[in-house]
Each structure stands twice: as C-alpha cells, then as structure tokens.
DOKOLGU-977715 format. One record per residue: x, y, z of N, C-alpha, C in turn; residue in one letter; residue number from 1; chain. Coordinates in steps of 0.2 Angstrom, whole numbers, plus 5000, padded with zeros to 4 digits. Atoms other than C-alpha are relative to their C-alpha. Example, Ala and Ser with C-alpha at 12.3 -4.5 7.8 and 13.67 -1.06 7.14 Angstrom:
<recs>
<rec n_px="5004" n_py="4994" n_pz="5000" ca_px="5062" ca_py="4978" ca_pz="5039" c_px="5004" c_py="5006" c_pz="5000" residu="A" num="1" chaine="A"/>
<rec n_px="4996" n_py="4994" n_pz="4999" ca_px="5068" ca_py="4995" ca_pz="5036" c_px="4996" c_py="5005" c_pz="5003" residu="S" num="2" chaine="A"/>
</recs>
This chain:
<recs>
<rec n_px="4994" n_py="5003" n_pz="4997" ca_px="5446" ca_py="5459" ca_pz="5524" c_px="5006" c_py="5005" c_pz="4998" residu="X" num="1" chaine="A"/>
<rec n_px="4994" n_py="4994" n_pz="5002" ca_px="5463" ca_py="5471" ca_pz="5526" c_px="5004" c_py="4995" c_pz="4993" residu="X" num="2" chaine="A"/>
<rec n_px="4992" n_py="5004" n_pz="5007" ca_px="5476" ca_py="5468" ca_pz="5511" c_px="5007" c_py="5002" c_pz="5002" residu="X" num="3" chaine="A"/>
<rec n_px="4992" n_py="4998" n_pz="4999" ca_px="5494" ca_py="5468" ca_pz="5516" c_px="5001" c_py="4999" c_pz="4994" residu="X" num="4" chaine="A"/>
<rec n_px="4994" n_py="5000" n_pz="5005" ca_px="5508" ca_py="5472" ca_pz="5506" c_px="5006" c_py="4998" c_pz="4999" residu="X" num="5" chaine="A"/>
<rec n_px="4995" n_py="4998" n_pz="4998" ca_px="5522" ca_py="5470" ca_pz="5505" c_px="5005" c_py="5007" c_pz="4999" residu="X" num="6" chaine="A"/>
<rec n_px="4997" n_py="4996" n_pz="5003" ca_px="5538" ca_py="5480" ca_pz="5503" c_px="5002" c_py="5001" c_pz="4994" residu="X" num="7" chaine="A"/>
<rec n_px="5000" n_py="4998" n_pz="5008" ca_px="5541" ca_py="5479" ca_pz="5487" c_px="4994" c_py="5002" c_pz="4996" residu="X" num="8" chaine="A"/>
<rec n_px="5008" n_py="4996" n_pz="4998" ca_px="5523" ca_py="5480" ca_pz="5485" c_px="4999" c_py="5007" c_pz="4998" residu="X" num="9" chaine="A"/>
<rec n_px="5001" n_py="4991" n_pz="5000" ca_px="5522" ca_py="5497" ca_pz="5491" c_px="5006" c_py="5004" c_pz="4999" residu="X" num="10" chaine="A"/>
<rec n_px="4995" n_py="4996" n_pz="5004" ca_px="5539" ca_py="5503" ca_pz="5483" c_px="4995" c_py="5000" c_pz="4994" residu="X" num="11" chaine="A"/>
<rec n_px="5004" n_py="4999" n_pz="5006" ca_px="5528" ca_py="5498" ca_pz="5467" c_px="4995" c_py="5006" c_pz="4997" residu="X" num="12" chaine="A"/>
<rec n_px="5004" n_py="4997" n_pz="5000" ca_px="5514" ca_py="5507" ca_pz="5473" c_px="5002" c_py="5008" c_pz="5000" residu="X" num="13" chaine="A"/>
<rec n_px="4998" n_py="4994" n_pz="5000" ca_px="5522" ca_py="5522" ca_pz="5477" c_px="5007" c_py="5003" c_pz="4996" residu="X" num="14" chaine="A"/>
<rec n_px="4994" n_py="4998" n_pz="5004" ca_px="5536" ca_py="5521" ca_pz="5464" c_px="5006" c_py="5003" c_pz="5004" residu="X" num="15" chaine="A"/>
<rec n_px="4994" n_py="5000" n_pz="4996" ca_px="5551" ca_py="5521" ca_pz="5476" c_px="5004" c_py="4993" c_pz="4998" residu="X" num="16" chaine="A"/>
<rec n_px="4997" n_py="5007" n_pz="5001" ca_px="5564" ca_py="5509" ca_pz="5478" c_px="4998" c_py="4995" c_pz="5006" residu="X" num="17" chaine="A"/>
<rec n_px="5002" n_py="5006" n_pz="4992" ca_px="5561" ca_py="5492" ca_pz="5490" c_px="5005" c_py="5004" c_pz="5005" residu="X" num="18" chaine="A"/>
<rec n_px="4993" n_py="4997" n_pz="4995" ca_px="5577" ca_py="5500" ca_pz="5500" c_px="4997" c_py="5006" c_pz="5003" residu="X" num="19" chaine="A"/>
<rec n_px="5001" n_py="4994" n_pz="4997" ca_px="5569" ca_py="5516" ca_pz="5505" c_px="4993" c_py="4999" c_pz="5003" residu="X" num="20" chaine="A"/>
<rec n_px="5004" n_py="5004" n_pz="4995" ca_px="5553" ca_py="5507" ca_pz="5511" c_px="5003" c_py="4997" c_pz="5006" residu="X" num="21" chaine="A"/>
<rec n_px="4998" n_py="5004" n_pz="4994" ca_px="5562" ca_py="5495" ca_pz="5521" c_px="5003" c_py="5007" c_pz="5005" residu="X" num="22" chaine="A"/>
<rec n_px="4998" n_py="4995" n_pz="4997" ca_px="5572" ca_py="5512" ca_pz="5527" c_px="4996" c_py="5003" c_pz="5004" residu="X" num="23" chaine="A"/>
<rec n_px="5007" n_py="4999" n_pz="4998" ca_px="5555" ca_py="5520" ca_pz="5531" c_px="4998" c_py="4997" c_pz="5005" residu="X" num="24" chaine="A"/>
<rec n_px="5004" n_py="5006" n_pz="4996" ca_px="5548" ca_py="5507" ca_pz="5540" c_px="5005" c_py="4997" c_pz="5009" residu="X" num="25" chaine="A"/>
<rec n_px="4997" n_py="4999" n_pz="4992" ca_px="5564" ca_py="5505" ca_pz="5552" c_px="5000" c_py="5007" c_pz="5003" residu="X" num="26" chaine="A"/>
<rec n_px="5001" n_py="4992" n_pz="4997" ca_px="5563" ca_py="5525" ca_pz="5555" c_px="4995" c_py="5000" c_pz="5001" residu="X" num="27" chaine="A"/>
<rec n_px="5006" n_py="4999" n_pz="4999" ca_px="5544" ca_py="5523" ca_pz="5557" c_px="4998" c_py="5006" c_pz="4997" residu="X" num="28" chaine="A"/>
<rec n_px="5004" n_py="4997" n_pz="5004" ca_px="5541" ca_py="5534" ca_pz="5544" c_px="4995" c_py="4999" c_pz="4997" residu="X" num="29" chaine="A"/>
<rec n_px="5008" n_py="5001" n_pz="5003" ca_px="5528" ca_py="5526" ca_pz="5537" c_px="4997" c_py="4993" c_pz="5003" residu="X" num="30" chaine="A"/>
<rec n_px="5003" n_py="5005" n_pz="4996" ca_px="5518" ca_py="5515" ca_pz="5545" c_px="5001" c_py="4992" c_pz="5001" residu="X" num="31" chaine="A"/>
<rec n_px="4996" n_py="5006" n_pz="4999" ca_px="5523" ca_py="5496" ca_pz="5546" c_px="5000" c_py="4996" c_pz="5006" residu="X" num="32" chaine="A"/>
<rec n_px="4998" n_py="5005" n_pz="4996" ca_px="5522" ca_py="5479" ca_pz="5555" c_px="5005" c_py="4996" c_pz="4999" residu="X" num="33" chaine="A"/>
<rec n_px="4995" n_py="5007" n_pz="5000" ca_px="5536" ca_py="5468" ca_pz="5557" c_px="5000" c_py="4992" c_pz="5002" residu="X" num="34" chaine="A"/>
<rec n_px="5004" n_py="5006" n_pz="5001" ca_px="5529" ca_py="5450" ca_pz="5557" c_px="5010" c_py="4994" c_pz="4998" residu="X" num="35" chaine="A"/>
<rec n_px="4993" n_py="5004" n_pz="5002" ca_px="5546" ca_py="5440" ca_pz="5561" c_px="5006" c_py="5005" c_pz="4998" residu="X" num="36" chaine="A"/>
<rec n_px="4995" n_py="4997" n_pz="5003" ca_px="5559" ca_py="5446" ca_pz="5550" c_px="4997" c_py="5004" c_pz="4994" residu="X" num="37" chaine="A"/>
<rec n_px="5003" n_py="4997" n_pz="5006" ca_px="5546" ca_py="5452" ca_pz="5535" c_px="4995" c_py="5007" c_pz="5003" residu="X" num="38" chaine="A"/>
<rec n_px="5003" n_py="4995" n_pz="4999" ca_px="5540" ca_py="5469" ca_pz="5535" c_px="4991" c_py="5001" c_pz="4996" residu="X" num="39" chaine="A"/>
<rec n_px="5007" n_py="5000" n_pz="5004" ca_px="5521" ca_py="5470" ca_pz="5529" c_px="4996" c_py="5008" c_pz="5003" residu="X" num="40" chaine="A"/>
<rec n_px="5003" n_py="4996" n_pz="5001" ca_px="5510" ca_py="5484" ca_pz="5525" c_px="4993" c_py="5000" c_pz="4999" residu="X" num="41" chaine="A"/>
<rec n_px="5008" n_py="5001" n_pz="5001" ca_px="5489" ca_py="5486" ca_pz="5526" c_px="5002" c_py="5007" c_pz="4994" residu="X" num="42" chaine="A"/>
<rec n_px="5003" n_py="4996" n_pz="5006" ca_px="5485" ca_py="5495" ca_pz="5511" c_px="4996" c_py="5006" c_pz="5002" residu="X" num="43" chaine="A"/>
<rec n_px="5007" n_py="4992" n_pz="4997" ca_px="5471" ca_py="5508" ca_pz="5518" c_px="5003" c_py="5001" c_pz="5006" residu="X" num="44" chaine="A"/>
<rec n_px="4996" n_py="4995" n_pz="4995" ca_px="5485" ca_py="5511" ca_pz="5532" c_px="5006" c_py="5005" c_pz="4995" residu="X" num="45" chaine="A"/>
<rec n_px="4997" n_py="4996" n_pz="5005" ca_px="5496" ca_py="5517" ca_pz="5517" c_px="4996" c_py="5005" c_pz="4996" residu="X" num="46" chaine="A"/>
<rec n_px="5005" n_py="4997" n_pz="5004" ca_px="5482" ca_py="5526" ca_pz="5508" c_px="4999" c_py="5007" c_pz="5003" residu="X" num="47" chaine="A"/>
<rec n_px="5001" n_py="4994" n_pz="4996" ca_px="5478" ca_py="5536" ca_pz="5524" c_px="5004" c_py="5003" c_pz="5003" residu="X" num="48" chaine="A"/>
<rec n_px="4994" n_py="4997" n_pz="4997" ca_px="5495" ca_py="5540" ca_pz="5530" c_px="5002" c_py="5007" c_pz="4993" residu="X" num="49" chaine="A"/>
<rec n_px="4999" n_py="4995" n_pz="5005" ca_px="5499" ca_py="5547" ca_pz="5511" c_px="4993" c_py="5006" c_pz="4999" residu="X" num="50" chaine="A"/>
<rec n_px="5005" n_py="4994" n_pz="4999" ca_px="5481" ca_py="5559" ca_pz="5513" c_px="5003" c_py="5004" c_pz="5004" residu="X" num="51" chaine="A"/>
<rec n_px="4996" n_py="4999" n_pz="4993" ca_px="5490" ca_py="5563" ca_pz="5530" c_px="5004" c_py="5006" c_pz="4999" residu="X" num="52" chaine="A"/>
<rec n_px="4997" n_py="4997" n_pz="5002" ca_px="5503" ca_py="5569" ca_pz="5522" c_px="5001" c_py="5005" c_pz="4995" residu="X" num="53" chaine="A"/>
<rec n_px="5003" n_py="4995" n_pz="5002" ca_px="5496" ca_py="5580" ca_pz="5509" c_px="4996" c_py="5005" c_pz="5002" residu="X" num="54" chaine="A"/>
<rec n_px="5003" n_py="4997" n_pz="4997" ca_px="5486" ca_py="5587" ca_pz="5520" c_px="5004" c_py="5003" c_pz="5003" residu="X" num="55" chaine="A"/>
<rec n_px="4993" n_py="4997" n_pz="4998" ca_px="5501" ca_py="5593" ca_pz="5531" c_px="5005" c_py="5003" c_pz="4997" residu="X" num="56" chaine="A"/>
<rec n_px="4994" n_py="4998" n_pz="5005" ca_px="5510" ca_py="5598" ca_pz="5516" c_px="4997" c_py="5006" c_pz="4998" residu="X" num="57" chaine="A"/>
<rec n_px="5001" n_py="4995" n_pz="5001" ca_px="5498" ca_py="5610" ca_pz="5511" c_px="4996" c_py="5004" c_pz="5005" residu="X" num="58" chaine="A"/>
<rec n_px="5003" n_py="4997" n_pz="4997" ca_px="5495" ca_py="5617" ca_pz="5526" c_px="5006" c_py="5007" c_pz="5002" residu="X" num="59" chaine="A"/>
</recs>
C-alpha cells in the first residue's frame, strides 16, 4: 500500500521548513497532489525524485 505524506511530513523528512514544501509543491518542484485544499505526498515518489536529483547533480 502507497504511504502518503504530508507536508510537514516531508519538511521532516527532508529537514526543510513546511513553507518551502508547500512552495515547491505550487512550482511543481517536487512532485505533489492537491487533494481539495491539502497538499499530499507518496513517499517512494519523493524517494525517487530525490535519487533523480543526485543523479543530475553529479552528472
């Protein structure tokens, strides 16, 4: 079963603040559904964006 997150959540996870998630999230910087007014995040779609990312970084 997927595990959402939330934003604050995955500020946690990523040691940011909740504000620069939610920011992210309306720039579609980082992956993200809006479900109403709540931002939510699958967990193994932040996992695979952040591989993503280091992979890009050291190329």
């Amino acid at each position: 079963m997927e595990e959402y997150l939330t934003a604050k959540q995955v500020a946690e996870y990523l040691q940011v603040k909740p504000l620069t998630i939610y920011q992210w999230a309306r720039e579609e910087k980082i992956p993200a559904i809006k479900i109403g007014r709540i931002w939510r995040f699958r967990k193994d779609v932040i996992d695979n964006f952040l591989e993503e990312q280091l992979h890009n970084k050291s190329k």
